[in-house]
MIKOL-883298 format. One record per residue: x, y, z of N, C-alpha, C in turn. Coordinates in nm, 2 decimals. Atoms other than C-alpha are relative to their C-alpha. Layout:
<nodes>
X/Y/Z/X/Y/Z/X/Y/Z
...
</nodes>
This chain:
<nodes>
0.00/-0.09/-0.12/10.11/12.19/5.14/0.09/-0.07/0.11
-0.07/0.03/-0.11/10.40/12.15/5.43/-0.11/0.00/0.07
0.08/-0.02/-0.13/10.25/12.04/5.77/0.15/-0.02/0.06
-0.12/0.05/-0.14/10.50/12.04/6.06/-0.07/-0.03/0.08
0.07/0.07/-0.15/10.40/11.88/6.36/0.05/0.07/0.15
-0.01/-0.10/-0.10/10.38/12.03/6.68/0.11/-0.03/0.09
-0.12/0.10/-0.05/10.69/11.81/6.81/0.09/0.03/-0.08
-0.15/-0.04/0.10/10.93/11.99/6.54/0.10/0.03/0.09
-0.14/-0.07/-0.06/11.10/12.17/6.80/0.03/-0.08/0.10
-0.04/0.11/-0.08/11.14/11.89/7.03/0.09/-0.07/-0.06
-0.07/0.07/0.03/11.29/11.67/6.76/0.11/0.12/-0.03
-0.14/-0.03/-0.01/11.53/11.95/6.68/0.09/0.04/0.12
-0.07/-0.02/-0.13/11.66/12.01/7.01/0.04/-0.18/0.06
-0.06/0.15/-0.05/11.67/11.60/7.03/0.13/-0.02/-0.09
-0.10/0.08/0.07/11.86/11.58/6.71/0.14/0.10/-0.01
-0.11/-0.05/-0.05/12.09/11.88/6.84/0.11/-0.08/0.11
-0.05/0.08/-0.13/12.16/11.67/7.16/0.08/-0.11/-0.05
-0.11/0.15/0.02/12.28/11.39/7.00/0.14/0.01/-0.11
-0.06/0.00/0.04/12.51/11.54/6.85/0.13/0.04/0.11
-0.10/-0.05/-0.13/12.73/11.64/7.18/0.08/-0.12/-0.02
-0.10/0.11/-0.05/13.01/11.46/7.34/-0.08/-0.12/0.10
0.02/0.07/-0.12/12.78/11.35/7.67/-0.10/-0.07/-0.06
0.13/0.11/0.10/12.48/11.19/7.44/0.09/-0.09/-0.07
-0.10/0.15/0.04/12.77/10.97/7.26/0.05/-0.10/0.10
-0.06/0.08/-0.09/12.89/10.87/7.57/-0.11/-0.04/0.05
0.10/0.07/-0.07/12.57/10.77/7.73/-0.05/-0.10/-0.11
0.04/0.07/0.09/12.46/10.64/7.38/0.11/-0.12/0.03
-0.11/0.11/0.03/12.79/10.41/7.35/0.01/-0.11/0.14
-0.04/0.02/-0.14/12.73/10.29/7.74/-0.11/-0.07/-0.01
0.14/0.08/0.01/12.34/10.19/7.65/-0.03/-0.07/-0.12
0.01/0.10/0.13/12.39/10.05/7.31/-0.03/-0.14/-0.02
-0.02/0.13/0.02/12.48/9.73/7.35/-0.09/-0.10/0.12
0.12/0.04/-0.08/12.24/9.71/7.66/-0.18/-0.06/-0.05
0.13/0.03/0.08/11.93/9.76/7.48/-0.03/-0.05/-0.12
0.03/0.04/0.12/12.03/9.63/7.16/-0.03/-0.17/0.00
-0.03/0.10/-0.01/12.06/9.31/7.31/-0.16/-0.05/0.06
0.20/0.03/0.01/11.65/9.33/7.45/-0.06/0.00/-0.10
0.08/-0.04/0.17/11.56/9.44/7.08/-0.02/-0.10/-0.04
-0.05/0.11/0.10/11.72/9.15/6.95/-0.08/-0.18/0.09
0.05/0.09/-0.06/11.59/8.89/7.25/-0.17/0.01/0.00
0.17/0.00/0.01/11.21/9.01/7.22/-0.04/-0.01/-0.12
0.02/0.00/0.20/11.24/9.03/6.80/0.02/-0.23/0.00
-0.05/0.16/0.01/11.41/8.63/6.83/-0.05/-0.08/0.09
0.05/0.13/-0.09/11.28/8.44/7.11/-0.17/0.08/0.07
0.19/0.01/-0.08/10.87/8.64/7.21/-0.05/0.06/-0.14
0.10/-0.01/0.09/10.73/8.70/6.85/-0.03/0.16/-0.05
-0.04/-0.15/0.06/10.86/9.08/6.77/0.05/0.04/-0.09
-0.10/0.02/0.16/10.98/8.99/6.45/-0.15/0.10/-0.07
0.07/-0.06/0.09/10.61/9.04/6.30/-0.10/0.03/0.15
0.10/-0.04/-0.11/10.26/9.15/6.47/-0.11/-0.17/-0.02
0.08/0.17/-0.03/10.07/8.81/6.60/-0.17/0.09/-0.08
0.19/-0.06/0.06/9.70/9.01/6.52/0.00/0.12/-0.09
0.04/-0.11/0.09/9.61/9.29/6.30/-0.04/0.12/0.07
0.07/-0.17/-0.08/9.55/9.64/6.42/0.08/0.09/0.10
-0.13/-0.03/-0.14/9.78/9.89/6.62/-0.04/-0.06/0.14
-0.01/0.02/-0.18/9.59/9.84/6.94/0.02/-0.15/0.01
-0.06/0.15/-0.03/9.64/9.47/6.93/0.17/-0.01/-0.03
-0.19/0.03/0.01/10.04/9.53/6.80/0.06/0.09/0.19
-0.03/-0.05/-0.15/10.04/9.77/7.12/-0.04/-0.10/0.11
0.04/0.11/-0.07/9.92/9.50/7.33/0.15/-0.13/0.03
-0.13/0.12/0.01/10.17/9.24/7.19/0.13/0.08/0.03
-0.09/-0.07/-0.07/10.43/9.50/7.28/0.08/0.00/0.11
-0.02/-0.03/-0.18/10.38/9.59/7.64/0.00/-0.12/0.07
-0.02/0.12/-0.01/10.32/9.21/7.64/0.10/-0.08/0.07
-0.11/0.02/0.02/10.63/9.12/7.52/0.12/0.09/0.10
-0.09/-0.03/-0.06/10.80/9.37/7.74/-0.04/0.00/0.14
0.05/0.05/-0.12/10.59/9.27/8.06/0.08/-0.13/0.00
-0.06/0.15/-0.01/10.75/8.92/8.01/0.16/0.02/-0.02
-0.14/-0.04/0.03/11.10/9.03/7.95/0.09/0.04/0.15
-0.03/-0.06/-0.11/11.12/9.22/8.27/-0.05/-0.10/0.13
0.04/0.16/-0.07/10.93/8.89/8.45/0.14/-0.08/0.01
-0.09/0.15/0.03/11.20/8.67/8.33/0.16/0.09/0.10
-0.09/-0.08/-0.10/11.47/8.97/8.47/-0.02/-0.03/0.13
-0.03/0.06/-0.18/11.34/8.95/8.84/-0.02/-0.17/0.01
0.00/0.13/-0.08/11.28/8.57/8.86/0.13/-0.01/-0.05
-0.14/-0.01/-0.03/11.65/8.57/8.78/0.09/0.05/0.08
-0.10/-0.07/-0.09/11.76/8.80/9.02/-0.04/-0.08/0.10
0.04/0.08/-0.14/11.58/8.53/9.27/0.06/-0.14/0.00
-0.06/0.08/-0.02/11.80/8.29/9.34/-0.08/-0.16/0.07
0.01/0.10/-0.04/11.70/8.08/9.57/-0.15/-0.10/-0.03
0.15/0.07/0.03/11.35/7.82/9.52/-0.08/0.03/0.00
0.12/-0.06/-0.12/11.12/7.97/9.80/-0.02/0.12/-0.14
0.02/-0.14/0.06/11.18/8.31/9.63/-0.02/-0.02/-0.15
-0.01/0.04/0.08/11.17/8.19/9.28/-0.17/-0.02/-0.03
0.13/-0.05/0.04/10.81/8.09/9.31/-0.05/0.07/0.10
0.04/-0.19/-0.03/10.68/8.38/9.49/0.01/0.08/-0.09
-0.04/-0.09/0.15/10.85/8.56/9.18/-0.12/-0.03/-0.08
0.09/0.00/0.11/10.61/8.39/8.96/-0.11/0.01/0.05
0.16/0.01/-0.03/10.31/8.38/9.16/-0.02/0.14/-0.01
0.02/-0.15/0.02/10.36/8.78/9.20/-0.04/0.05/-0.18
-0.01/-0.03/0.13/10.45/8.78/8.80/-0.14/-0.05/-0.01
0.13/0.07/0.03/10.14/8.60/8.74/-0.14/0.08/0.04
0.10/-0.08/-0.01/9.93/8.87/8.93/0.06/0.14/-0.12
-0.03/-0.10/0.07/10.14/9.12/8.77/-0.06/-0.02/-0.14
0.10/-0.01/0.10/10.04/9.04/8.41/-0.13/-0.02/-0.01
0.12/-0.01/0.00/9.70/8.95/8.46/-0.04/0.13/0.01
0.02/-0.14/-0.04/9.66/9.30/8.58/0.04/0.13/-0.10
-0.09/-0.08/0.18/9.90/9.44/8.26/-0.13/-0.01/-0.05
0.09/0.02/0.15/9.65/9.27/8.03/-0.14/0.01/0.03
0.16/-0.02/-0.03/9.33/9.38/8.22/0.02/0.23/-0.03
0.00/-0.18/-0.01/9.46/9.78/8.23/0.06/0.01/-0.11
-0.08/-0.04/0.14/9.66/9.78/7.86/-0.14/-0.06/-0.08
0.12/-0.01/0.07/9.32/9.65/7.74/-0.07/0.11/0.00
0.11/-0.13/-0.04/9.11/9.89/7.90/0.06/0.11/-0.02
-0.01/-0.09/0.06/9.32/10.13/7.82/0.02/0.08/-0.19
0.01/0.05/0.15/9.36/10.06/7.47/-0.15/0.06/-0.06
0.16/-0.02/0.02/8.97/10.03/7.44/-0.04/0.16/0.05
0.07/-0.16/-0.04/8.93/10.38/7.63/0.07/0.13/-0.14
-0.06/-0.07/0.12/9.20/10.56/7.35/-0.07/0.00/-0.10
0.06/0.01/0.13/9.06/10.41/7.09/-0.13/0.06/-0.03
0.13/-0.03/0.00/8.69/10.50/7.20/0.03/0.20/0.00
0.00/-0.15/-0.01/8.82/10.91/7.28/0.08/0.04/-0.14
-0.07/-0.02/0.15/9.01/10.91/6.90/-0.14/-0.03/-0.09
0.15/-0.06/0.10/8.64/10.82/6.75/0.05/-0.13/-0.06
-0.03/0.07/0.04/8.78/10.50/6.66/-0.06/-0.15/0.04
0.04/0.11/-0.03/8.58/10.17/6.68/0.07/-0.12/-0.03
-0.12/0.14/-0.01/8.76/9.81/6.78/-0.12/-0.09/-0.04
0.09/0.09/-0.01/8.57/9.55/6.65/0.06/-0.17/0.08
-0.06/0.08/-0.08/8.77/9.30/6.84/0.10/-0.11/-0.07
-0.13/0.06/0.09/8.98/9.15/6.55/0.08/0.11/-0.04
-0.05/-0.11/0.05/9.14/9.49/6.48/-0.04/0.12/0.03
0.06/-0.13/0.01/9.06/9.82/6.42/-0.09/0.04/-0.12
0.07/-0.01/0.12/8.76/9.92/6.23/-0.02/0.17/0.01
0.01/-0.17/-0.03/8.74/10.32/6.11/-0.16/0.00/-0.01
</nodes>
């Protein structure tokens, strides 16, 4: 038995879009942007494989991995010392606060899908 998913007609009106002129040219302008975060979060923060077992722990290492990516972006844009740590001491609240609400949120999904975490994974 066919299923379609209720996102059919989204992906064909995405995979209409990219077939234009102005989706190549946006494509060909962000390519080499983003290919180059893919490649820096797969090679230097552990995005090659998944550190734990279980989506909500690969989701985790994720938003992780891209909470830290965007860290390392602004304490670069801060040049000078002063501002530099400020940068981190803010970053430092900022992920604490990631990995208290990307847990809890995690844990609330999982609990409204009927899905129990046993805390190494996901148990059905």
């Amino acid at each position: 038995m066919l299923h379609i998913s209720p996102h059919h007609d989204s992906l064909k009106r995405l995979r209409a879009d990219a077939k234009t002129d102005s989706f190549r040219e946006l494509y060909r302008t962000r390519a080499p942007v983003i290919e180059g975060v893919f490649a820096e979060g797969k090679q230097w923060h552990g995005l090659r494989r998944a550190s734990r077992r279980g989506l909500a722990n690969m989701l985790i290492q994720s938003l992780l991995v891209a909470a830290v990516l965007n860290f390392k972006r602004l304490i670069a844009a801060h040049s000078p010392i002063a501002d530099v740590v400020s940068a981190i001491k803010a970053c430092w609240w900022a992920i604490r606060s990631t990995i208290r609400s990307v847990w809890g949120t995690t844990r609330m999904t999982l609990r409204l899908c009927g899905i129990k975490s046993n805390g190494v994974g996901i148990a059905t």
